[in-house]
C-alpha positions, 0 to 999 in steps of 0.5 A: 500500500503507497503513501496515495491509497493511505491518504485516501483512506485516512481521507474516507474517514472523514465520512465517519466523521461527517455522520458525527455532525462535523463540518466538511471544512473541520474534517482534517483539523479534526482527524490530525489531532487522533493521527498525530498522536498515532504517528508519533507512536509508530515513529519512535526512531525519530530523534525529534520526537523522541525530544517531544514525545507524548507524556504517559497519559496522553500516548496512543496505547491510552486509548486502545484498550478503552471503549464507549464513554471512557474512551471519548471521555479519556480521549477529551481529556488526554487533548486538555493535557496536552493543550495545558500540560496538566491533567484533572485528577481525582484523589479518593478520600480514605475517610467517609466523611471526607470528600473526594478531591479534585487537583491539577496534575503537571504531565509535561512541560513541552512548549511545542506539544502545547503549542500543537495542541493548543485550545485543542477539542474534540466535537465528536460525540459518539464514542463508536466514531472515535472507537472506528476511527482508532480501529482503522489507524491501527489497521494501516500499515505503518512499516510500509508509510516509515520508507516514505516517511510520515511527513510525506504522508501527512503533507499528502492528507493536506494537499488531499483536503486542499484538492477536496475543499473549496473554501478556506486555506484550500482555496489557495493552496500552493501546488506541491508542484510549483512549491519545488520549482521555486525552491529548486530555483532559490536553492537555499543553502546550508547555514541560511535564514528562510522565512515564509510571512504567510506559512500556511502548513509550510509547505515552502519551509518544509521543501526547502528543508527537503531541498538541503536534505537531498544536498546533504545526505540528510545534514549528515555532511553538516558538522553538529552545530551546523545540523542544530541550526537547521533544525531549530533556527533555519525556519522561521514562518508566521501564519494568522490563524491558529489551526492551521499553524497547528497543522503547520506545526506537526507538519514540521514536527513529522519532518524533523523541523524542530524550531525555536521555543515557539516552533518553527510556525509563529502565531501572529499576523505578519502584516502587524507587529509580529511581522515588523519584529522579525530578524532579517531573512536570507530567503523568502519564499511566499504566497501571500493571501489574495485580497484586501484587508477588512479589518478585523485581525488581518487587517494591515497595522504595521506602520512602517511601511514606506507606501501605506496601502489597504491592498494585502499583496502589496503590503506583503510585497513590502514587507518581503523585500524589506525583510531581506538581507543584503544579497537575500533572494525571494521567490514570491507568488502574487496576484495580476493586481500587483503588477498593474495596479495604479497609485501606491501598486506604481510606487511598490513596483518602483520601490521594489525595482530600486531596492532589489534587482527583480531579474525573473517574472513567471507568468502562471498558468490560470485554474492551478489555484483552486480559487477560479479564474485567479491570475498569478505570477512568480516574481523572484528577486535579490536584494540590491544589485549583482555586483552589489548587495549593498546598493539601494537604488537602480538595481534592476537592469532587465526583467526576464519573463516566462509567459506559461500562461497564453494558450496553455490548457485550463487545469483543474482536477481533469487536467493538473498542473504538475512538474513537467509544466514547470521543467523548460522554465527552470531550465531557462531559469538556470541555464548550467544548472549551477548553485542559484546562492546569492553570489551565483546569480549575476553568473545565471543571468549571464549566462541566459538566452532568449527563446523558448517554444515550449508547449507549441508556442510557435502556433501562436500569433503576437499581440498587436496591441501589446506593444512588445516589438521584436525584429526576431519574427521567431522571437516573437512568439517565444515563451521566454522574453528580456525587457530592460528596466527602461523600456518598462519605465518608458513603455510600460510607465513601471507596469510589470504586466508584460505580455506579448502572445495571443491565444488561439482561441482569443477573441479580437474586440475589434472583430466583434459585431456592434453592440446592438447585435450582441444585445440582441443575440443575449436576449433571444437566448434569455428568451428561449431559457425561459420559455425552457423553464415554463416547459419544465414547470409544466413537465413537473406538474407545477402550474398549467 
């Protein structure tokens, strides 16, 4: 049985967990809290969390031999322990006469067992659902989930709930897919700060982790106060809302990532003073939640910001390049909005084109987030310039821009988005295919060339109206253009929303019929829609 069939069956419980009364959206948060308990058990070679592990009491062969109400009221219990570290006893009085005694009882003081566990509860209440629940975890075979490790598992059971939920933190999940290509674009390094102001169950943290494994045989190559720093002070993310940075937790936990006293997921909003309080980063890598500030907890409070602005993205986008080191690299996910909007987007982009040298635009693919219709781009960037980390001002000469959106499919669960899509892009990226550090990029850039004609670029025709001119016929319909920081100042007036390829199936406004017609032709189709409607209402019986 593969990691995929046991993620399927993990995910059938949540029908069990459905006839409990629990919410669709609350399916996971719910199964993890019994799940990691049960991994934690069958992953006892793990030296990590043989650092964390479950304090007698609260482990899994507390609940096995348990049934009915003792075993619902035991498993709400051990979540109350585990959340504040102590445990409600009662002490039997010896005398008649005197009555029993309730007392608190320390289990453990494990800052990052009740940071997982934190505010955790149950909403189960029938004690055969959790007795089925528990039957089926330990009919799972664990020897065979080991080999791919447990956090790949857990992190499959996430994407499972992102493919399978339409609202909430699925809504913009970042495909595992593009997460690897970014992170195999950055290349973190060995002894480098990596942060993610938006960490979500940190997938970006937890596939950098895995990058630097791959490159070091596990950190085995790593001296043992460099292997320390990679697991406790290397990661550094912050994410808003508390289940899912629970989620996030024991997603680094199962992974080896251990963290400071807080874990490597921090509480808090970085679009506020946590954010502002956040030592300087190496790299970053992000996608930062689409939409605007309402006010409440998400709302935008820093108040250091050099462009004040109601738009999240820009002010995520501040924030990121701020938040850099000297040299610091950062691949960023972000919405169409930022690269065109007006006003405070223009001084952004202008900022962020000073500050940092912003080399490389990816233009994504529509459908590849499960929010529909929602435009995205990649933008990668370093701070200060090539030759200079230090310089603040004209750092960006030329933008490079991968167009893998025009006349690609639409992609969804009939058609994913997977590695290949991604593949010509991060070879273009890095050309010789050498360490993306920060001292290695002037060396990548040098060594690129315009032209690329993947996924049958070359049957499509150039934009009339972008006006991106080339004397390269050829080039023209290249996936894979160069623009100069003057053009895009001069031409563009520092909009980064460059494209230059039409689709095939595009329609030219200037072929349209007159509005008129159209106006007609909607009308008649309203018209016999309705008329469609009476035909069924009569069918059913509903009027005559």
């Amino acid at each position: 049985m593969n990691n995929n069939d046991i993620v399927q069956k993990l995910w059938n419980l949540c029908d069990v967990l459905r006839d409990d009364g629990i919410n669709y959206s609350d399916y996971v948060t719910e199964l993890v809290l019994l799940l990691f308990i049960k991994m934690v058990h069958e992953n006892t070679e793990a030296d990590i969390l043989n650092q964390h592990t479950l304090p007698e009491g609260c482990r899994w062969v507390d609940l096995k031999d348990k049934s009915g109400i003792n075993l619902l009221n035991e498993y709400k219990a051990m979540l109350l322990a585990l959340s504040t570290g102590k445990r409600i006893e009662i002490q039997k009085s010896s005398k008649a006469d005197v009555p029993d005694k309730t007392v608190e009882v320390a289990v453990h003081n494990d800052a990052l067992i009740s940071a997982i566990y934190a505010d955790a509860q149950t909403r189960l209440r029938e004690p055969r659902h959790l007795e089925q629940m528990i039957k089926t975890l330990d009919q799972i075979d664990w020897f065979s989930v080991q080999k791919d490790g447990l956090g790949d598992l857990y992190e499959g059971l996430l994407e499972k709930n992102a493919n399978e939920t339409k609202s909430g933190a699925g809504q913009y999940f970042t495909p595992r897919a593009l997460i690897n290509s970014m992170v195999e674009c950055i290349a973190p390094q060995p002894g480098e700060v990596i942060q993610d102001p938006a960490a979500g169950t940190a997938g970006f943290l937890v596939a950098a982790d895995q990058y630097m494994r791959e490159q070091t045989d596990d950190y085995y190559n790593l001296k043992p106060k460099q292997r320390t720093f990679q697991q406790k002070n290397a990661f550094v993310g912050v994410e808003l809302v508390p289940g899912t940075r629970r989620l996030a937790l024991m997603n680094c936990l199962l992974h080896g990532m251990q963290g400071d006293d807080e874990g490597v997921v921090h509480l808090g909003n970085a679009l506020g003073q946590k954010g502002a309080g956040l030592d300087k980063a190496n790299i970053i890598l992000a996608n930062p939640p689409f939409g605007t500030a309402k006010g409440g907890e998400a709302s935008i409070t820093r108040d250091d910001l050099t462009y004040p602005t109601s738009n999240k993205q820009l002010a995520f986008l501040q924030h990121i390049y701020r938040n850099l080191k000297p040299g610091g690299r950062a691949a960023v996910v972000l919405p169409d909005n930022v690269l065109f909007e007006a006003g405070v987007g223009t001084d952004v982009r202008r900022d962020l084109m000073h500050k940092c040298n912003l080399h490389t635009i990816l233009r994504l693919p529509t459908g590849i987030f499960y929010a529909q219709g929602v435009k995205t781009n990649v933008l990668f960037f370093t701070k200060g310039s090539v030759k200079d980390p230090l310089q603040e001002n004209d750092c960006t000469q030329n933008v490079w821009i991968y167009d893998l959106r025009s006349n690609m499919p639409s992609f969804g669960k009939r058609t994913p988005f997977g590695a290949q899509h991604l593949q010509p892009f991060e070879k273009l990226y890095n050309p010789k295919g050498t360490s993306a550090g920060s001292e290695s990029v002037g060396k990548i850039l040098k060594a690129r060339k315009e032209g690329d004609w993947s996924f049958n670029a070359e049957e499509l025709e150039a934009d009339p109206s972008a006006a991106v001119e080339t004397a390269d016929a050829r080039l023209a319909k290249s996936r894979w253009r160069c623009f100069s920081r003057d053009w895009i100042r001069d031409t563009k007036g520092d909009s980064l929303d460059i494209s230059w390829l039409r689709d095939k199936d595009s329609v030219d406004a200037a072929n349209l019929p007159e509005p008129s017609v159209l106006a007609s032709e909607a009308k008649d189709e309203l018209v016999l829609a309705v008329q469609e409607l009476d035909e069924l209402l009569v069918a059913l019986g509903g009027v005559e």
